[in-house]
N, C-alpha and C positions, 0 to 999 in steps of 0.2 A: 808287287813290283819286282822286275828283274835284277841282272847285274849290270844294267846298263844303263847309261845316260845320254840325253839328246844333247850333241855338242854345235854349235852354231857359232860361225863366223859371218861377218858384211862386211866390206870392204867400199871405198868411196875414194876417190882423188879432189883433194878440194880443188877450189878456184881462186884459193886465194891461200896464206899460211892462216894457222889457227887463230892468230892474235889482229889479225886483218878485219877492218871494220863491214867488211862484204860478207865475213863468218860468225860476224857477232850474235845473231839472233839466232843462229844455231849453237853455237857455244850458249850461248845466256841458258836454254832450255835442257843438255847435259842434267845439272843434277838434278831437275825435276824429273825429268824423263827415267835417267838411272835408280831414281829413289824407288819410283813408281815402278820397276822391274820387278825389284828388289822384296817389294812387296806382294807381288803376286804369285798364287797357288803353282808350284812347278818349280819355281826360281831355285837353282840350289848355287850358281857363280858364276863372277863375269870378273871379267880381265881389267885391272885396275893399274895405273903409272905412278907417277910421283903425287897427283893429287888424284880426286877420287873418280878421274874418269882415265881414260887410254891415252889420249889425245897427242900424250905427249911419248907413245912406245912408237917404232919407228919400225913397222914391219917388212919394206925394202927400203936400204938404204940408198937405190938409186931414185928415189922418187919421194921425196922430204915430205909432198902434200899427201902423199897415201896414209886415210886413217883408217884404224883399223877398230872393231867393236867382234870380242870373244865373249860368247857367256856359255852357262850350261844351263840345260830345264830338264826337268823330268820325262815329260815325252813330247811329240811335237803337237800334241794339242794346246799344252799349257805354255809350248813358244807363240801357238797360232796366235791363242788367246790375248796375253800382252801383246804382239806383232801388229794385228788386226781389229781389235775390239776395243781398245784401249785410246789416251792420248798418245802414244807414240804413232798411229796412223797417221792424225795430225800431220806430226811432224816429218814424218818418212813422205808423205804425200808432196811434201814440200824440196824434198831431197834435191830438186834440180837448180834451184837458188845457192847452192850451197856446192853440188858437186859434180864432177861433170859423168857426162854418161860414160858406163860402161857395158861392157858383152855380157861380161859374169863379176855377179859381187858378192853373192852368197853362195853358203854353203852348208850344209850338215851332215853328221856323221855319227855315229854311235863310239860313246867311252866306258871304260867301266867305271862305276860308280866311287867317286873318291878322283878320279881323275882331272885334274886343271889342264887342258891344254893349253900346248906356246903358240906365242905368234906364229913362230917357224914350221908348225905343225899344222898349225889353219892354214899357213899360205902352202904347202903340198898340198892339201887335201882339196883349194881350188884347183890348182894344176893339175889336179888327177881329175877331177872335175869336167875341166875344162879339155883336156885331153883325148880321154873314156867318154864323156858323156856319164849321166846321172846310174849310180850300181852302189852294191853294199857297202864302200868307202869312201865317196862323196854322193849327195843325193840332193835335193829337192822338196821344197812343199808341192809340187805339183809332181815329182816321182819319188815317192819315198822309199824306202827297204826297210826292213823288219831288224832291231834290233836280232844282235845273234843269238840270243838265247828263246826271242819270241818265233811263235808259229805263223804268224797274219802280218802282212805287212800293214804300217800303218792306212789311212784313204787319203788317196791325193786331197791337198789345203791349196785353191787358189789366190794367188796375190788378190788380194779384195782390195788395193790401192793401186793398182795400172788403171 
């Protein structure tokens, strides 16, 4: 393995505040969902607030319902794998009861190994995203880039939940 780690931001504007009974059965699922990250081959960190999920970090402050979910994995197979194979499909399947649509809500990026990214640092890295289009500083399961120090880019991962 390189010096490098798969960094992955999702982003969501709820439909209601976190503690709202329309967000309930998304919040109830949180620590099951997180546990079960947590536990899979690739997992090395994810963004945590005052209790053990985000929910409560505030990644723009003009936009109180915007939540944000940061983690690291080791490459983007072993994001695919929880993302797509897992119970969190499930519950991403269900994302629109909970949040409303957007253009762009993820993102990944290559860190060096040891590296936690910020909030502040996931949200550039959409905007660059969203800007550029998918390249070695913001990318995609369906456009990847080869971490820096690899030779092959990863093989595009399609959303298996559209």
């Amino acid at each position: 393995m390189g010096g490098y780690h798969l960094a992955e931001v999702n982003i969501g504007t709820l439909k209601a505040p976190i503690d709202d009974p329309l967000i309930a059965e998304f919040k109830a699922n949180l620590e099951r969902i997180n546990a079960l990250a947590e536990g899979q081959p690739g997992f090395v960190w994810r963004l945590t607030g005052e209790g053990d999920d985000a929910t409560d970090i505030q990644p723009d402050p003009e936009n109180p319902l915007l939540a944000i979910n940061l983690s690291v994995w080791t490459d983007p197979d072993a994001l695919a794998a929880f993302v797509y194979r897992t119970a969190h499909r499930d519950i991403m399947r269900r994302r629109a009861e909970w949040f409303d649509r957007m253009e762009l809500y993820m993102c990944l990026w290559w860190v060096p190994v040891g590296h936690q990214p910020t909030p502040a640092e996931a949200m550039a890295r959409l905007e660059i995203l969203r800007r550029k289009g998918p390249g070695p500083e913001a990318f995609t399961f369906r456009t990847p880039f080869p971490a820096p120090d690899a030779a092959e880019p990863p093989a595009p991962i399609l959303d298996e939940c559209a």
